[in-house]
C-alpha positions as a printed NumPy array, in Angstrom:
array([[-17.137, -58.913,  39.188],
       [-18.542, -55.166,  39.784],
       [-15.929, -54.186,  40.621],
       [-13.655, -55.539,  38.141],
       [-16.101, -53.495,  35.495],
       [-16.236, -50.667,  37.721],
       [-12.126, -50.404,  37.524],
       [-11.996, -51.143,  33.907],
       [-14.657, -48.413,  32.977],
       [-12.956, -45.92 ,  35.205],
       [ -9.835, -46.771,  32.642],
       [-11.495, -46.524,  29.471],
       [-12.668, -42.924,  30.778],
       [ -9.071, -42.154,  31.726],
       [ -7.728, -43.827,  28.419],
       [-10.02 , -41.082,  26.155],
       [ -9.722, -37.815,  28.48 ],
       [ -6.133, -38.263,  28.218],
       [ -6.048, -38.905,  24.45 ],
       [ -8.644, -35.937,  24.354],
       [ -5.717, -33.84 ,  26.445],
       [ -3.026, -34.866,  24.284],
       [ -4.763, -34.074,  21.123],
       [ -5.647, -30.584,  22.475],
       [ -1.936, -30.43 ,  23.701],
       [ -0.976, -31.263,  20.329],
       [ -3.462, -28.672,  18.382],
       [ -2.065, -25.771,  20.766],
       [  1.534, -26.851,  20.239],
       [  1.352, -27.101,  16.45 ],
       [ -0.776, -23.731,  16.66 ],
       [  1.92 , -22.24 ,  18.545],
       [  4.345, -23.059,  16.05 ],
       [  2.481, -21.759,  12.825],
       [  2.389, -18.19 ,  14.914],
       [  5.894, -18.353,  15.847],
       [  6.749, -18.869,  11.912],
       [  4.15 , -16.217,  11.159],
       [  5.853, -13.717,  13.075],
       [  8.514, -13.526,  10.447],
       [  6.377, -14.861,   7.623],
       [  3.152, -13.19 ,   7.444],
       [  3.065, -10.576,  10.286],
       [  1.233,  -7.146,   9.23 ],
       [  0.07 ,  -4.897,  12.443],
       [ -3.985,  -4.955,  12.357],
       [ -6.095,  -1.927,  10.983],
       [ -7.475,   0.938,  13.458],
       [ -9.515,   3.684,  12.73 ],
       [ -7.733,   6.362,  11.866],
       [ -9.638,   9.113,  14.02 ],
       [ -8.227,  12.296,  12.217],
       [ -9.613,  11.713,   8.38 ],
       [ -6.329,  11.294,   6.389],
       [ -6.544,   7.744,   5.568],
       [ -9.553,   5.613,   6.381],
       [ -7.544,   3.151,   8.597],
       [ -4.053,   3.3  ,  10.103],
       [ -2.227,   0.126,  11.106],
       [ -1.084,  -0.167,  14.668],
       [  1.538,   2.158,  16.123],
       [  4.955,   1.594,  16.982],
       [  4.237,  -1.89 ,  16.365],
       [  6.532,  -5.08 ,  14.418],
       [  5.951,  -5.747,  11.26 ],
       [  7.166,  -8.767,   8.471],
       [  5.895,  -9.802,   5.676],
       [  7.483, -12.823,   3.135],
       [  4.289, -13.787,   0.643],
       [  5.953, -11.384,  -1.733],
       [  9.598, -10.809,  -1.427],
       [ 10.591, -10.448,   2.54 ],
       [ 10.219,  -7.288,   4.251],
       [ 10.371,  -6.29 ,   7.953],
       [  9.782,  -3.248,   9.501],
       [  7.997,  -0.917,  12.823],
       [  4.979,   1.296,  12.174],
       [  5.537,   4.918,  13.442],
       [  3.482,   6.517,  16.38 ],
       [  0.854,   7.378,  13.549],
       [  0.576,   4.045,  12.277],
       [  2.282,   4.916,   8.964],
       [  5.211,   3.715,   7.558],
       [  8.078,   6.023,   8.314],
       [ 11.201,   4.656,   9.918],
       [ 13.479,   8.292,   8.714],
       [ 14.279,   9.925,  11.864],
       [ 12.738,  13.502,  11.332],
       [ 15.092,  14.786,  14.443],
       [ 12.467,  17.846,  14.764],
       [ 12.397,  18.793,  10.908],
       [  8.599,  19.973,   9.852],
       [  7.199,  17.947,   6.658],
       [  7.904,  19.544,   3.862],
       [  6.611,  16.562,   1.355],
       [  3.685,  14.921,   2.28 ],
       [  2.755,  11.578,   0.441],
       [ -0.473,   9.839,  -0.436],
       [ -1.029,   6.841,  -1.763],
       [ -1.893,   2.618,  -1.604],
       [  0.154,  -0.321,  -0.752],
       [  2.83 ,   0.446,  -3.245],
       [  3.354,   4.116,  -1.164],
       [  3.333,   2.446,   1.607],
       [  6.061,  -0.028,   1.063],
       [  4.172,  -2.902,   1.988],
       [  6.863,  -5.491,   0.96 ],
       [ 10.353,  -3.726,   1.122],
       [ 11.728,  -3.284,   3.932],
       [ 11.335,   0.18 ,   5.532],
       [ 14.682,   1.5  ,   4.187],
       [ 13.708,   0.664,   1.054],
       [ 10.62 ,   2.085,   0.897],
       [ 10.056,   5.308,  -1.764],
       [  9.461,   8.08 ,   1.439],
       [ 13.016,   6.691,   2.725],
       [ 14.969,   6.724,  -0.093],
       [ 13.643,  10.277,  -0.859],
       [ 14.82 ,  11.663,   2.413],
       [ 18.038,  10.312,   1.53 ],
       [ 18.347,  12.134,  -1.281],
       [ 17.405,  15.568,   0.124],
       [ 20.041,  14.731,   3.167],
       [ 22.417,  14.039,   0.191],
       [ 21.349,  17.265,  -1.783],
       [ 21.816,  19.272,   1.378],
       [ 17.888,  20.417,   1.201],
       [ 16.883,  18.247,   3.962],
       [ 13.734,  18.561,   3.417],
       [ 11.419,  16.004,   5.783],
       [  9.231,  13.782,   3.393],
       [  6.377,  12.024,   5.329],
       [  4.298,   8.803,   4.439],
       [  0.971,   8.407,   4.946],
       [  0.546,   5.589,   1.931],
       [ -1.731,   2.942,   3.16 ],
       [ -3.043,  -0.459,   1.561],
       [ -6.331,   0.238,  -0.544],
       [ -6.072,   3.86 ,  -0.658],
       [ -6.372,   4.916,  -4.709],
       [ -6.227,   7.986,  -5.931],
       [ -9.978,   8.334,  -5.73 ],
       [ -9.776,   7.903,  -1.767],
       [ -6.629,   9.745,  -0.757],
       [ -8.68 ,  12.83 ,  -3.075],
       [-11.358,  12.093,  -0.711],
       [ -8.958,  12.901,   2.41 ],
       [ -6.482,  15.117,   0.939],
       [ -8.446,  18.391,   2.524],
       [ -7.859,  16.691,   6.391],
       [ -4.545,  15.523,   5.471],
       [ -3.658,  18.836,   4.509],
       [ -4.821,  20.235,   7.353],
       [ -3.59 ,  17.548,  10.241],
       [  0.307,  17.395,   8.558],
       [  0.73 ,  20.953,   6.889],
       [  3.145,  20.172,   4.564],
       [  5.834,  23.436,   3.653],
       [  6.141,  22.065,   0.847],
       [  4.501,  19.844,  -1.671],
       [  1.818,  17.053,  -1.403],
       [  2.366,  14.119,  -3.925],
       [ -0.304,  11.731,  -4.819],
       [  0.099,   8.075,  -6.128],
       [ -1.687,   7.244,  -8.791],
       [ -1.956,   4.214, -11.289],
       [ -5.039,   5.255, -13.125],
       [ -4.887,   8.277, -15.522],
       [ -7.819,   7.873, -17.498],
       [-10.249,   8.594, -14.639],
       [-13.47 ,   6.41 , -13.892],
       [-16.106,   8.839, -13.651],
       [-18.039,   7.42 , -10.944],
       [-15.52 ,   6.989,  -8.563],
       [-14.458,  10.532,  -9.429],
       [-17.941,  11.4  ,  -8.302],
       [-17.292,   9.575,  -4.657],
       [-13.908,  11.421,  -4.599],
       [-15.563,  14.499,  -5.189],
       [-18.549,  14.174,  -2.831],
       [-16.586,  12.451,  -0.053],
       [-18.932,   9.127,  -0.509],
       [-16.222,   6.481,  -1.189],
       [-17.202,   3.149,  -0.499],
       [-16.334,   2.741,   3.661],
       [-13.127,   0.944,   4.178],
       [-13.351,  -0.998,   7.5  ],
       [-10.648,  -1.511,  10.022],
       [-10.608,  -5.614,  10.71 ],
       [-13.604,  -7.946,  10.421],
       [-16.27 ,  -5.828,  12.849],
       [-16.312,  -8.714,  15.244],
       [-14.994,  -7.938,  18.708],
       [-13.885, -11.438,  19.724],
       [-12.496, -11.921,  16.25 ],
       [-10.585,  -8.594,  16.002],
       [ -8.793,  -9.77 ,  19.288],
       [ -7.787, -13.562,  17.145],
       [ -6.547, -11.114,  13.984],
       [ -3.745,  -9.843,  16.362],
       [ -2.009, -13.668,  16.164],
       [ -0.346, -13.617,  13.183],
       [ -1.445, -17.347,  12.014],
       [ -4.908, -15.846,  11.881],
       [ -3.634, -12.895,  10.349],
       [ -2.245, -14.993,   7.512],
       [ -5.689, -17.309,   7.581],
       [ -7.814, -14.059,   7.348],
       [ -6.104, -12.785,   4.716],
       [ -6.278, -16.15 ,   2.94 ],
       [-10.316, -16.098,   3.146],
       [-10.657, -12.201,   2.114],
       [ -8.786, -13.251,  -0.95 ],
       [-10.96 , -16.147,  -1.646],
       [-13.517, -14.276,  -0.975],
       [-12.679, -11.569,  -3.531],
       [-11.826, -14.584,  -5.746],
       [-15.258, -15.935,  -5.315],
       [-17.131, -12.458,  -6.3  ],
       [-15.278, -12.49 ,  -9.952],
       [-12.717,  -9.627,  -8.001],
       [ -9.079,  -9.665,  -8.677],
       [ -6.616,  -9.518,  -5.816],
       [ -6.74 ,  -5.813,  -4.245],
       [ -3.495,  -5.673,  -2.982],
       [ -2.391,  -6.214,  -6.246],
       [ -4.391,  -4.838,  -8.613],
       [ -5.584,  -1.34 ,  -7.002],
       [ -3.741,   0.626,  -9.428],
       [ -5.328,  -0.843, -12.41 ],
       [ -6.567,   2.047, -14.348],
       [ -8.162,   2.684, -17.725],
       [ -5.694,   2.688, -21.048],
       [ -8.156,   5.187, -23.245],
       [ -9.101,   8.365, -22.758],
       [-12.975,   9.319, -23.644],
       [-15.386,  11.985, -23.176],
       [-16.858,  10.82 , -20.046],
       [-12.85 ,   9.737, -18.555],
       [-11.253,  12.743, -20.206],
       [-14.176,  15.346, -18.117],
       [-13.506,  13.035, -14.708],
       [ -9.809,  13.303, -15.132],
       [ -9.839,  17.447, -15.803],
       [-12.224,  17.776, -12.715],
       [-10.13 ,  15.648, -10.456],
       [ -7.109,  17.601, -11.025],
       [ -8.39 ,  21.097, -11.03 ],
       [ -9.751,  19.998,  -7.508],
       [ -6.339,  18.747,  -6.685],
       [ -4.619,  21.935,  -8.002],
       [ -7.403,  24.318,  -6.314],
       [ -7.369,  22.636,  -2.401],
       [ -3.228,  22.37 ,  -2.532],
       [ -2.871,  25.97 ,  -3.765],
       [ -5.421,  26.694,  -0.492],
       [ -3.261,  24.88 ,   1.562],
       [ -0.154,  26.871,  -0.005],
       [  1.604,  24.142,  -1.336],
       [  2.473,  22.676,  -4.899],
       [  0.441,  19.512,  -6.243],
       [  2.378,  16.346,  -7.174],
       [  0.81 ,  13.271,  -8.89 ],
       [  3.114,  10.351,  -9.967],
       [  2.36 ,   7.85 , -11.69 ],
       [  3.343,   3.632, -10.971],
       [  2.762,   2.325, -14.214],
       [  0.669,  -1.026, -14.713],
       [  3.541,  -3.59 , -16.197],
       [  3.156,  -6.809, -17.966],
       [  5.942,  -8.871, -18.534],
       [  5.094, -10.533, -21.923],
       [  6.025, -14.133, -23.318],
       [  7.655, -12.841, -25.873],
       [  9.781, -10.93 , -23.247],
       [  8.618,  -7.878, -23.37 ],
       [  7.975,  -5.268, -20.614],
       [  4.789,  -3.308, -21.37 ],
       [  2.648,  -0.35 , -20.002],
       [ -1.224,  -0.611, -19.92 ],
       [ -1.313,   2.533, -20.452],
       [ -0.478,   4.088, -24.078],
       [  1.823,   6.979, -24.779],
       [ -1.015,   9.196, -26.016],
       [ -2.937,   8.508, -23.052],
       [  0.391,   9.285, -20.459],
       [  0.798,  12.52 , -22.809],
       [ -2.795,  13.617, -22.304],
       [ -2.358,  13.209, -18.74 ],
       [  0.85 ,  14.573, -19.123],
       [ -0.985,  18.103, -20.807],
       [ -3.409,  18.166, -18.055],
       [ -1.312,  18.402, -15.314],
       [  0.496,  21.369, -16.826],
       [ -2.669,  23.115, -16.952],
       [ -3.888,  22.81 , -13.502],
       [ -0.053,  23.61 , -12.528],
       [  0.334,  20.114, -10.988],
       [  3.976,  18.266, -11.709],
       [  3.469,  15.139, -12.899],
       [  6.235,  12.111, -11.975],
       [  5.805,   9.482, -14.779],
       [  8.103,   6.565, -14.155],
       [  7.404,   4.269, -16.701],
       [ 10.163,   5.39 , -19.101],
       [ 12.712,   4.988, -16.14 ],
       [ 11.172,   1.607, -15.825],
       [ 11.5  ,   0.619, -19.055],
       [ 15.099,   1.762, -19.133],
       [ 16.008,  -0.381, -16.356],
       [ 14.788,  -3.056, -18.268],
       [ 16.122,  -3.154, -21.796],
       [ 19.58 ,  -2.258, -20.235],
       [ 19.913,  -3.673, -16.683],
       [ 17.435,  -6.567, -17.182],
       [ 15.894,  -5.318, -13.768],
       [ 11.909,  -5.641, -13.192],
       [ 10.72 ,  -2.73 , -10.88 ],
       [  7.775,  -5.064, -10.008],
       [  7.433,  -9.143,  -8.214],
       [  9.694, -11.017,  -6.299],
       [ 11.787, -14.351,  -6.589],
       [  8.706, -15.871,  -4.752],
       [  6.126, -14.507,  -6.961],
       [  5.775, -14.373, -10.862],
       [  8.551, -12.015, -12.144],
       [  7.153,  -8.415, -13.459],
       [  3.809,  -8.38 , -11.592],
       [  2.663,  -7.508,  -8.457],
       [  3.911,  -4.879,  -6.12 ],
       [  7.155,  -2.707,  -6.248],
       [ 10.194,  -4.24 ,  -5.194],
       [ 13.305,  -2.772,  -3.833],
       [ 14.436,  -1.347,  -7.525],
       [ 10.984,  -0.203,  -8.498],
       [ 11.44 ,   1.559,  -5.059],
       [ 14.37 ,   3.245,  -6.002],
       [ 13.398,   4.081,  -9.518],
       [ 10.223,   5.83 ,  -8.145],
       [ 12.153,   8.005,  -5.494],
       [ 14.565,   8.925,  -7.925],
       [ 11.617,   9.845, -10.901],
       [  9.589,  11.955,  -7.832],
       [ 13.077,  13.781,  -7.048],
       [ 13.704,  14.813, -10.557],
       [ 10.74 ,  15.741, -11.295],
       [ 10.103,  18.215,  -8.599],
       [ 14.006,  19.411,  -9.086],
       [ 12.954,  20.272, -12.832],
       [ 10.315,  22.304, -12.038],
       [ 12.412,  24.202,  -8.818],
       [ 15.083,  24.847, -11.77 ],
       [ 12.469,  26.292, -14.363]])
């Protein structure tokens, strides 16, 4: 009779490990899956610090990349970390760009991408001048000021150094950061050792992104990878001062660095019910930007007539995907396109002056 319990008890046991084994089977096969689909779904290469001072993080070099929670995109980081896929075949920079998510081409894929498209054009135009990308996500205006000395200085441009911006009405105290090199640290994954090493699986990439947005959600913040252009619509005393003292440092530390100052602007768009596609900002306020620029000798690349354009006669949004609300978010392929053709002309008007 012992025995008999002995034998049945020594079953039971076996009965639960093995359900135990097959659930854990089951929870590292269905994990395995969601990373497989990740891959091509939601697949960005982790932060690293940067090391030389031109952006506060890089993303990893020479490494896959795919995105498809706006629009699909694929791509491979360059041996910088940077998004720049144009063969250079030995050619010095001669255009050096700065600027956030939408620089970076974060969800086009890399021939799409403004930096590309430009060096098309100057391979077209017979200049072939080099353009190189240093755009990374979170970087404003306010931040790539902060490192436009060392990124001067690290890629030499020949030629030009154009800035992104979305904001023309300045925020003083983030002017002040800019100015005094105290913006807010940016940090390069979650800190964590063990967890930095889980980020590189792209289902936890995908989850960690998930809970930073909640997160942001859950402090009364708005989505950063959307809204980090978001700038002011009104020009003040305190905005108009900021602004003037932003670009005169732009237009002193390029002219040190023997190059010309570009600043161009991605307009903040909002596709109305009424159908409408309108600019935060106003035309006074692009105009007053417009003035300033001229007299710190910086060109200024505004692209929300060219944006509008497209729209009232092609019925093409420059911004959001067929998976995301129509007219918001980041560039798509055609704002891509619009941008590296309002950047070309620009600079080509004032080389023709």
């Amino acid at each position: 009779m012992a025995g008999r319990t002995s034998e049945k008890g020594n079953t039971t046991g076996k009965t639960i490990f093995c359900f135990i084994g097959k659930v854990i089977g089951a929870g590292i096969t269905a994990f395995a899956i969601l990373a497989l689909f990740c891959v091509f779904y939601y697949n960005p290469p982790v932060h690293e610090p940067c090391g030389n001072g031109v952006t506060s993080y890089v993303r990893q070099a020479d490494t896959f990349w795919a995105r498809g929670t706006e629009g699909f995109a694929m791509g491979t980081t360059d041996d910088s970390g940077y998004n720049n896929s144009y063969p250079a075949d030995g050619r010095k920079t001669a255009i050096l760009m700065m600027g956030s998510s939408q620089t970076e081409g974060l969800y086009v894929n890399e021939d799409d991408c403004v930096s590309y498209l430009l060096n098309e054009k100057y391979a077209e135009d017979g200049s072939n001048r080099y353009v190189y990308n240093v755009g990374m996500s979170a970087h404003t205006i306010y931040r790539n000021i902060s490192n436009l000395e060392n990124a001067l200085k690290v890629y030499r441009p020949a030629e030009y150094v154009a800035l992104e911006t979305g904001t023309l009405a300045m925020n003083p105290v983030e002017a002040a950061q800019a100015l005094n090199h105290e913006m807010p640290e940016l940090t390069a994954g979650s800190g964590i050792p063990a967890l930095e090493v889980l980020e590189k699986n792209p289902y936890i990439k995908l989850l960690y992104q998930q809970y930073k947005n909640l997160q942001s959600q859950n402090n009364g913040e708005a989505d950063v990878t959307i809204t980090e252009n978001a700038g002011y619509d009104v020009f003040g005393d305190d905005t108009y001062a900021a602004t003037e003292e932003l670009l005169a440092y732009i237009s002193r530390t390029a002219e040190e660095a023997d190059v010309q100052a570009v600043i161009y602007y991605i307009p903040d768009m909002t596709l109305t019910e009424d159908g409408s596609y309108e600019c935060s900002a106003s035309v006074d306020t692009r105009d007053t930007f417009a003035e300033l620029c001229g007299k710190y000798n910086i060109i200024f690349a505004d692209m929300t007539d060219s944006v509008e354009e497209a729209y009232v006669k092609e019925h093409i949004v420059a911004s959001g995907f067929d998976n995301t609300t129509v007219g918001y978010g980041h560039l798509n392929a055609y704002g891509h396109e619009l941008l590296a053709q309002c950047i070309y002309d620009a600079i080509g008007e004032e080389e023709q002056r």
